[in-house]
N, C-alpha and C positions, 0 to 999 in steps of 0.2 A: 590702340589699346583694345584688348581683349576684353569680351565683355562677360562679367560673372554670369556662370546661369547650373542652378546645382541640380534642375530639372530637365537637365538635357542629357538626351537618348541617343545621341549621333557615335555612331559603331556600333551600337551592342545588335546582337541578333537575338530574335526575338519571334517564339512561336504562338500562333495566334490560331483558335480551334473558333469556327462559323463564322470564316472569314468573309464568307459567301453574300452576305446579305448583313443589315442592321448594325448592332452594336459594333460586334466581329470588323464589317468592313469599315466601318467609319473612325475603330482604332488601328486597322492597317494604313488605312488613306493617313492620319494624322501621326502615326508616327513614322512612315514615310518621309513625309515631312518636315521631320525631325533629324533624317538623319541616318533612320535605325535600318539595318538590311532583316528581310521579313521571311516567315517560310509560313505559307498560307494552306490550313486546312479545312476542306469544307466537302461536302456531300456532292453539290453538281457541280462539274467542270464550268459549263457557260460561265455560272454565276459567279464562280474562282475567278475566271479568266476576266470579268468585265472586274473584280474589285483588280486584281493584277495590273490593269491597264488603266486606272487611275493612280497608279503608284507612282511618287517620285523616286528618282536612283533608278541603279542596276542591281542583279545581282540576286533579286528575290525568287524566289523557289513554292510551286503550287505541289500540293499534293489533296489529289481529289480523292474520295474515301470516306465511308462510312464509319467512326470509330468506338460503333458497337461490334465492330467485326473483328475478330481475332486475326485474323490476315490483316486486313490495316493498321491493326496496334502495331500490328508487327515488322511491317515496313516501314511507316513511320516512327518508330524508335530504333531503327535500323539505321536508316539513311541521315537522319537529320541530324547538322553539324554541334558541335557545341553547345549551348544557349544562355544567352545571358538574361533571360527573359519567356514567361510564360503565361498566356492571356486565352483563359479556359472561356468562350464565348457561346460555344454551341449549347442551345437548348432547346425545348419543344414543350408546349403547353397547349388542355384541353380541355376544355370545361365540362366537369359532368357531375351532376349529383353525387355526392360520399354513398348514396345507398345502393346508387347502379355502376360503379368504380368495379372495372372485368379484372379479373385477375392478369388477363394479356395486356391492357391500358396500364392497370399499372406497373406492370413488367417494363413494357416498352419507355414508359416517362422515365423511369431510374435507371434504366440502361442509358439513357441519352445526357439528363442529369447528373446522375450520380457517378454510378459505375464508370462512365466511358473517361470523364476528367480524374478522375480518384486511380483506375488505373493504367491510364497516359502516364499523367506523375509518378507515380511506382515506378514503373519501368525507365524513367528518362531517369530519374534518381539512383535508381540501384545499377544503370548502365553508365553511370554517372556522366551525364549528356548536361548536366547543369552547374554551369562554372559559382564557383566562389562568388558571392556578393552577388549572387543571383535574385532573382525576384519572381513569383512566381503569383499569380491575380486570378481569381477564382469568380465570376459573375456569379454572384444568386440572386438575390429578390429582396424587399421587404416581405413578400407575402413569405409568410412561414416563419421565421426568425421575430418578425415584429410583429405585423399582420396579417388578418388571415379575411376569407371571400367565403361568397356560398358557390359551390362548383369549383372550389380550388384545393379540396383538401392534398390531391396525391399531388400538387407540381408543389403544393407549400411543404408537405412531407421531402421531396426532390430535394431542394432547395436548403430546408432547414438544416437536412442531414448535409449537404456539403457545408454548411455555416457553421454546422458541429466540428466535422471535421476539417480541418481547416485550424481550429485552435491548437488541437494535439499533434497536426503537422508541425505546424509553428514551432511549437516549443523541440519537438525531437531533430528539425532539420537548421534549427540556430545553431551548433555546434557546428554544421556544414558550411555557417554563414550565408545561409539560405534563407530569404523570407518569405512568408508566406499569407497573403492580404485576401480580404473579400472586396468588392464594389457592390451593394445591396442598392438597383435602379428600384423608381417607383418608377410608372406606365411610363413607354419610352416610345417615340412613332417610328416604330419597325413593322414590317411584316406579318410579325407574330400577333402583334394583338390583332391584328387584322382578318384572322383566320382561325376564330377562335369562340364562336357562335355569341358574339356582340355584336349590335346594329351601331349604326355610324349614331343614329339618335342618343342612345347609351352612352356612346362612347364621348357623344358633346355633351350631356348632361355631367359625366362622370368626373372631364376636366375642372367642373367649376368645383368639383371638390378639394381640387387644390388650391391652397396659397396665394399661388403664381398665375391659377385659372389656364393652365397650359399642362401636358407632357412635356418628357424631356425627349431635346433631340439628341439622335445618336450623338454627336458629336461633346457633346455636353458629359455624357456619360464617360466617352473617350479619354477625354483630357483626366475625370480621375483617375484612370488605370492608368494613363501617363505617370502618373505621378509617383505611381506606388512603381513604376519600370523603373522609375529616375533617382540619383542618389539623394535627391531630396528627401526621399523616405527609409534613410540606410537604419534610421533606429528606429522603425518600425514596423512591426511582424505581429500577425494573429487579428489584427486590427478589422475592423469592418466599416468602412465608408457609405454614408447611405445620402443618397444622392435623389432628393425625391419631392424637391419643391416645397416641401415644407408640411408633405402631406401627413408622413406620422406625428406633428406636432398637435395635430386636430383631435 
């Protein structure tokens, strides 16, 4: 007997942006897993190449690339096959006082944020690279949408504006049968917050502000962008998941 499972991802392909490290790799490794064949985008090759080599199956596809770069948009919405699936991961954050925020800082945060996932989707959508009963996952944040930090104002502005957008996708790419979901993590133990002028002392104080008295692990975060790939979420669209320990209940 076949066992029901309306969360299951096995065939669809399914493109995944900061494959490289964190969240990115810990939803290529898990859906994998699943079944799903992957086309993996990230900035270093190494770091492509080590999440690629923990993949299960055949079949998956790296592409290394920067995709603030106009030549990279361009090859990848060239070459990449069909999709049934799309899991916008790359981001970058920097902490700096609102008063001293350079006009190039914050250039550079909303190119990475913003601009670079807003127009990937453009172009995969208008080249129509994204099948029917697609699904399409946008990582932002709590910070910006629900919370905000001191030294976070331009990655919460980053953030908040893809959370805006994102609802008026939704609604114009439903006729396509296209959906279009957020994942909003609280602190997650990636990389990122690692390199991001916090001391580890901080950064143990900070946890007992959660709930759960922990971050989340990538993996944790993973499983809801699974969900929203899987037809378990087919009546679900504009939606926003916030996955964060129970930290905005505080």
């Amino acid at each position: 007997m076949m066992t029901y499972n309306p969360f299951q991802i096995e065939g669809k392909t399914i493109l995944i942006t900061g494959a490289s490290s964190g969240i990115g790799r810990a939803t290529a490794i898990e859906a994998s897993r699943m079944g799903a064949r992957l086309i993996l985008l990230g900035r270093n090759q190494e770091r492509l190449t080590e999440t690629r080599n923990n993949l299960e199956g055949d079949g998956h596809i790296c592409f290394a690339g920067d995709l603030t770069s106009p030549e990279t948009l361009s090859e990848v919405t060239s070459e990449v096959p069909q999709l049934d699936g799309i899991v916008h991961s790359a981001g970058v954050n920097k902490i700096v006082p609102f008063s001293f925020i350079s006009d190039k800082g914050l250039d550079s945060l909303f190119k990475t944020n913003f601009f670079a996932p807003f127009l990937l989707t453009r172009t995969l959508v208008k080249k129509r690279k994204v099948n029917k009963n697609g699904s399409i996952v946008f990582i932002t944040s709590i910070e910006g949408p629900i919370t905000g930090h001191v030294g976070n104002s331009a990655y919460a502005a980053s953030k908040g504006a893809l959370s805006a957008a994102v609802k008026s996708m939704a609604v114009e790419l439903a006729p396509q049968k296209i959906r279009v979901n957020t994942v909003l993590p609280g602190m997650t133990e990636t990389p990122l917050i690692y390199g991001i002028s916090i001391s580890e002392e901080q950064l143990a104080a900070d946890r007992l502000n959660y709930p759960l008295k922990r971050y989340a692990q990538p993996q944790e975060i993973a499983w809801g962008i699974l969900y929203f790939l899987s037809d378990a979420s087919s009546f679900t669209t504009g939606a926003g998941l916030v996955i964060d320990g129970g930290f905005t209940l505080l």
